[in-house]
C-alpha positions as CSV (number, residue, x, y, z in Angstrom):
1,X,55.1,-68.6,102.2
2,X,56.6,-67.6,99.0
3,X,59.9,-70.4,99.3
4,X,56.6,-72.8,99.6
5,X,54.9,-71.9,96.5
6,X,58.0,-72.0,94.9
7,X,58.3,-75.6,95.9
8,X,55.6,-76.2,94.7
9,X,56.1,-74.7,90.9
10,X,54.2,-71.5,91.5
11,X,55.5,-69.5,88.7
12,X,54.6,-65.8,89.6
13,X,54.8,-64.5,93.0
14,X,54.5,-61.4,94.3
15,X,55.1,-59.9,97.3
16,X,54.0,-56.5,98.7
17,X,54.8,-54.1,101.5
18,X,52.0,-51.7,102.3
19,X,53.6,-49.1,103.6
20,X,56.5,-48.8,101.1
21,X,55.2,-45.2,99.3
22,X,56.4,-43.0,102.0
23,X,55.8,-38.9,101.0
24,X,56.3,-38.3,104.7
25,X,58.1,-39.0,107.4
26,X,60.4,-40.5,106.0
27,X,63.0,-41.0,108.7
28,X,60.9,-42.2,111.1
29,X,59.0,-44.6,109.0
30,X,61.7,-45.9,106.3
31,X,63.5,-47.3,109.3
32,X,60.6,-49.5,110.5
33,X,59.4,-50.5,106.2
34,X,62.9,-51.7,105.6
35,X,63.2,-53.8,108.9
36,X,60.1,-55.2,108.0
37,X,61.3,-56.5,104.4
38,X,65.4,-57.2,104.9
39,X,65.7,-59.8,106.9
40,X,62.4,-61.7,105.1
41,X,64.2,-60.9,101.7
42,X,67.3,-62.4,102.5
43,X,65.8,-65.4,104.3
44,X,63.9,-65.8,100.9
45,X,67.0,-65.8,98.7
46,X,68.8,-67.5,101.3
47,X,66.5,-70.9,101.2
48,X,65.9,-70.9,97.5
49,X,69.4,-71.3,97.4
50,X,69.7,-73.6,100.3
51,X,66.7,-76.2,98.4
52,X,68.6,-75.6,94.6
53,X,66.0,-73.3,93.8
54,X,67.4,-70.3,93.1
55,X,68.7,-71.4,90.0
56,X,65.4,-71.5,88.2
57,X,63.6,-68.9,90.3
58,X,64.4,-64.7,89.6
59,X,64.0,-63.0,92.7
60,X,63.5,-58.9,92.2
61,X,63.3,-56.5,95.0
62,X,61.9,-52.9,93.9
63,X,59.8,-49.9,94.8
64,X,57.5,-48.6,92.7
65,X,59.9,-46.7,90.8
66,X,62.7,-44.2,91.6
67,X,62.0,-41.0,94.4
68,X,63.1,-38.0,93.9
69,X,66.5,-36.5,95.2
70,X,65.0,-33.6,96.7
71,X,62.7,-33.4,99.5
72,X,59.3,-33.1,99.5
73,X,58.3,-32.1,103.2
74,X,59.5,-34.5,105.5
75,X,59.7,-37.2,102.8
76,X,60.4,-37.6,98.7
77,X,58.0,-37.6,95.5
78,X,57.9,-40.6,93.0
79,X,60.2,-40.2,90.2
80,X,60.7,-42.3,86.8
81,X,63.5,-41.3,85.5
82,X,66.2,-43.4,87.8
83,X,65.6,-46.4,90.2
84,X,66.8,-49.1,92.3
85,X,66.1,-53.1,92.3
86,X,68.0,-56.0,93.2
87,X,67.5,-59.3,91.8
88,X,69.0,-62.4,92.6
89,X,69.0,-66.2,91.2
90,X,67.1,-67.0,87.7
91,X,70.0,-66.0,85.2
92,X,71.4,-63.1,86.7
93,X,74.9,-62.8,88.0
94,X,75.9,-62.1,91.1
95,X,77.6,-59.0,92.9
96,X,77.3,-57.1,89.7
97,X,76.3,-53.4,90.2
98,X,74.5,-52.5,87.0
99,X,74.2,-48.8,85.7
100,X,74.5,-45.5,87.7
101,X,72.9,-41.8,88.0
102,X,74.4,-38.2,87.4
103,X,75.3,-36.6,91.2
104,X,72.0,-35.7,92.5
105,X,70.3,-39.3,91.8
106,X,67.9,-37.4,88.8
107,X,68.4,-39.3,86.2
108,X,70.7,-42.3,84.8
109,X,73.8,-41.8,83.2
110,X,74.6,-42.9,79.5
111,X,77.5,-44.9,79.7
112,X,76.7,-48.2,78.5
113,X,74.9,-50.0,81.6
114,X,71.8,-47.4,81.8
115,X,69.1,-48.9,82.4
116,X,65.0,-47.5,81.3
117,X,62.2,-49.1,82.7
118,X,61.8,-50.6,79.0
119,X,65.2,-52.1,79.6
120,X,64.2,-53.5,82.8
121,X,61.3,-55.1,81.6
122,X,63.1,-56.8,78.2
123,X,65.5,-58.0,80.7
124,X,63.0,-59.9,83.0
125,X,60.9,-60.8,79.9
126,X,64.5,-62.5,78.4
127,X,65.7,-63.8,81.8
128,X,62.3,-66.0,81.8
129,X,62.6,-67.4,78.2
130,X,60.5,-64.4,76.5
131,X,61.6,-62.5,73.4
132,X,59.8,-58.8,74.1
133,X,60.0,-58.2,70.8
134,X,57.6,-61.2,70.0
135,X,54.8,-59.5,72.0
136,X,54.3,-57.0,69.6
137,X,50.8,-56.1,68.1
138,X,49.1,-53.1,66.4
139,X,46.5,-51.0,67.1
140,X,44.9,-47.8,65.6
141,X,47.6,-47.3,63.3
142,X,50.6,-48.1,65.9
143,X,52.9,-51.0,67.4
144,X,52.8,-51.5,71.1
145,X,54.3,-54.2,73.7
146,X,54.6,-54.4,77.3
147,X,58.2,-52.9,76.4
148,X,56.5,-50.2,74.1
149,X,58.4,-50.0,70.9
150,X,61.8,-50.1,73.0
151,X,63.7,-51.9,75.5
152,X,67.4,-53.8,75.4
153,X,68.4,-56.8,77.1
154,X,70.8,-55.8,79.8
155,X,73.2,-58.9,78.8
156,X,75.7,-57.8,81.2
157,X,73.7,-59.0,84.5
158,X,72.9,-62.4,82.3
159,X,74.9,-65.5,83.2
């Protein structure tokens, strides 16, 4: 469904899993979630390419946000201060590995290719033809965006 609406010049689509946010249970449940998305994912990337589409369509994979490294029960808490995504097509390059976290998973590490939320978000906002900055407006006194007042363009994982 979402390689038709492409097709057809859609220009947001999102795709959800459920039964992604799992605090318990994890290793029986996680298992079953990720079955359920792979495959479809990769089919997905797999004929935008196939069609030419993948050049003009971003594809990101993503939780909610990062979990934490330690347990919580039989599964793991949400967590904001490191995350995984993939993304694919639109501008991005491919096979590059961007950014990385200290030894437990906690938090990222500042060596040039972190990566904030803010980051994230400037990135996507670039890779489809918007300056972040631009959004900017004030209220009561103080400048916000959908970036906040931060966010860098991750130029490394830009074609």
């Amino acid at each position: 469904m979402a390689r038709r609406l492409a097709e057809r010049g859609v220009p947001f689509i999102q795709l959800y899993h459920r039964a992604w946010d799992h605090h318990n249970d994890i290793e029986r449940d996680m298992p079953v979630s990720a079955q359920d998305v792979d495959r479809a994912s990769a089919a997905l990337v797999h004929d935008l390419k196939q069609r030419g589409l993948l050049d003009d369509t971003l594809v990101l994979w993503g939780g909610e946000f990062g979990r934490t490294p330690m347990g919580q029960g039989s599964g793991r808490d949400h967590h904001i201060l490191a995350f995984s995504v993939w993304m694919a097509g639109g501008g991005v390059k491919g096979g590059v590995t961007w950014g990385s976290t200290d030894e437990l998973g906690y938090r990222y590490v500042e060596d040039g290719q972190q990566m904030h939320v803010h980051d994230l978000h400037a990135t996507l906002l670039y890779l489809c033809g918007i300056d972040h900055t631009r959004l900017t407006y004030r209220t009561q006194g103080r400048d916000f965006r959908l970036t906040d007042v931060a966010g860098t363009v991750a130029k490394g994982i830009v074609v």
